[in-house]
Steps between C-alpha positions, in 0.01 A plus 500: 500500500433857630102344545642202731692703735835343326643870348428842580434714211563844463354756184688777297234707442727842415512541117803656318497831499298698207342189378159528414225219512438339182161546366316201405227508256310120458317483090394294272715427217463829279731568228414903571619422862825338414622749227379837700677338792811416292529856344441697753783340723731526150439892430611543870818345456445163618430106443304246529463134595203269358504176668356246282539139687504266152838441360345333195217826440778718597606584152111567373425720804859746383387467132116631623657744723731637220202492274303735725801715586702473185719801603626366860833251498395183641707207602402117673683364806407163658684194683565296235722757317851404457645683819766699256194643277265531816825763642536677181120568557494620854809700449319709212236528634635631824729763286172645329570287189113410454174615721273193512646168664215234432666223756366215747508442803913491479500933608275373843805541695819635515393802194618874661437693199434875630360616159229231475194599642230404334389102503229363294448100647281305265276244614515641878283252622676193429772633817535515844490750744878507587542418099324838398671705796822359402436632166336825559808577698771481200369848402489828740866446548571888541322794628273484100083416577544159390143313339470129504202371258326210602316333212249208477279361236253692310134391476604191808381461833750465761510265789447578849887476580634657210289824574640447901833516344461808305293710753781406775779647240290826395371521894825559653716726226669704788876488613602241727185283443672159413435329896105615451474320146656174660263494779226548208671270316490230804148580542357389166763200470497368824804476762460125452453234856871637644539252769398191264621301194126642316595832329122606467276811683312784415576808758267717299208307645596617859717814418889506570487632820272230670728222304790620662320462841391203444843396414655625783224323722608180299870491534493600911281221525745266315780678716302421800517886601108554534501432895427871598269603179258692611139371430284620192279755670118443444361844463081491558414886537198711451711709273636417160676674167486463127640695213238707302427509183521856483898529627666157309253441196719200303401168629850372427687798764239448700595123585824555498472780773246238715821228437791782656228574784438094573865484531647748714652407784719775687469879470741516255283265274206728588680884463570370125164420410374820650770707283444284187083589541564893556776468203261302251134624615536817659364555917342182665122520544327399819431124401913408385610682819301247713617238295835588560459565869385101481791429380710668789236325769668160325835655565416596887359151557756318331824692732282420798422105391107571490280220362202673476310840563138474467226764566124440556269733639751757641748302650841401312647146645891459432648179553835452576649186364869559697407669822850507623609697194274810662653718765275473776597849660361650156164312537442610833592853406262496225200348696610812783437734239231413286279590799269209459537451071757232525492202735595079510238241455520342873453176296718508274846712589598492119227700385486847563147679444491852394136693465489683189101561479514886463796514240423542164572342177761782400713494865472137561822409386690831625293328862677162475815600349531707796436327800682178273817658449521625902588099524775507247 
């Protein structure tokens, strides 16, 4: 709804105050793993869930687990317990009355145990996104390091999605970082067609942020608001930017930062991508400056409804595709002053020709941005 325009939505990101991020470690099933992680929470005082999603293997997986650790107290806990029995559980095992609960899927919500901070979720590749950070979050319920022990298959390959799903939970481990997971979460799913009966899509193919653009284009068209869009801006300059090998060296971050560029569309949009590439890779070279100072040129032209700006053989030709959105006086001030630079095609009084023949590559776009955003 928050996608459509229908509700605004608004993110706690604050967490509680001495909590800690819970460390997530992603394995193959190990029976070293599982008992090293079980002690070691145990001789510091604390307990442990193992989630085990099989009612009817529930009972082999506690005898196999008391087999391995015959000197930890172990009980079972699942939905189809008689709901007197399945208290009695809970409530000993909340007093301290046993330190391994191996449960289902029944602790996903509404479990506060403080002194439970280690999980240990078999067969982590059978759940969801939300599922596993659901479940992750029923331990690091105090100001302990919490560890949450993501387990899969030994000696098995694991589809595309499932690996998706468990780099997205071991990716973003840091406080607050539920609202980032759903947006990865949304990503490899698909948002679905929102303003149709088909609940289909895949935004990964286009990135998030030009889906959401693209929605918005959709429903002002279908809200007949799209009377005063500006045109796209075609962009034909002796001057161009890329992103080196030598600065973003993944394939995969480098797409993703090409999709943010393709879609920014006010400075806002564009002071975020430029704090997001110092934060992540460190001072822009030469070649991702220019790109970005393409992407403010789009900016410029959009806020001043130009259709195109062209350049061939030292002359730039704007056209104007809404000449009365353009203050005249501010025209005529910057023809004054460009000495000569800057004049109107007598032919056409929507274009407005520039000469840039003596600029170089490098100040190019500081050139047009310039004498551009005297007409703002």
């Amino acid at each position: 709804m928050s996608l459509i325009k229908i509700r605004d939505m608004s993110v706690l990101e604050t967490a509680p105050h001495s909590r800690r991020p819970i460390k997530t470690i992603i394995e193959e099933f190990d029976e070293d793993v599982i008992a090293r992680a079980v002690r070691s929470e145990i001789e510091r005082g604390g307990q442990v869930f193992f989630l085990h999603n099989r009612v009817e293997t529930l009972l082999p997986t506690r005898l196999f687990l008391e087999k391995l650790m015959p000197e930890i107290l172990i009980e079972t806990a699942h939905g189809q317990m008689n709901s007197s029995v399945l208290e009695d559980v809970m409530h000993r095992f909340i007093h301290g009355g046993f330190q391994l609960l191996v449960a289902t899927t029944i602790i996903e919500n509404g479990i506060d145990i403080p002194n439970v901070n280690t999980i240990i979720i078999d067969r982590a590749d059978m759940y969801g996104v939300s599922q596993l950070y659901q479940l992750r979050g029923r331990v690091g319920r105090s100001d302990k390091r919490a560890y949450a022990y993501l387990l899969y298959p030994e000696k098995r390959a694991l589809s595309d999605i499932a690996m998706k799903r468990l780099s997205i939970i071991s990716d973003h481990t840091e406080l607050g970082s539920g609202f980032k997971i759903a947006l990865k979460d949304l990503e490899v799913r698909g948002a679905g067609n929102l303003l149709g009966r088909q609940q289909h899509g895949e935004i990964l193919s286009v990135g998030f942020d030009m889906y959401l653009r693209i929605l918005d284009d959709a429903i002002a068209e279908m809200s007949n608001s799209v009377k005063d869009k500006a045109p796209e801006v075609l962009l034909d300059l002796d001057y161009s930017g890329f992103i080196p090998n030598e600065y973003i060296s993944s394939q995969s971050d480098k797409m993703e930062i090409y999709k943010k560029i393709s879609s920014i569309q006010t400075d806002y949009d564009l002071s975020r991508v430029v704090s997001e590439l110092e934060d992540r890779f460190g001072p822009m070279p030469d070649e991702v400056y220019s790109l970005l100072s393409i992407a403010e040129l789009r900016i410029i032209c959009r806020n001043l409804y130009i259709s195109s700006l062209r350049e061939k053989k030292g002359k730039i030709r704007i056209t104007f595709s809404k000449v009365s959105m353009i203050s005249v006086d501010k025209v005529l001030r910057l023809i004054n002053e460009s000495k000569g630079s800057v004049r109107l095609d007598p032919l056409n009084p929507q274009i407005l020709i520039m000469n840039s023949g003596k600029i170089g590559l490098k100040d190019k776009s500081e050139f047009i941005r310039e004498k551009l955003k005297s007409l703002v």
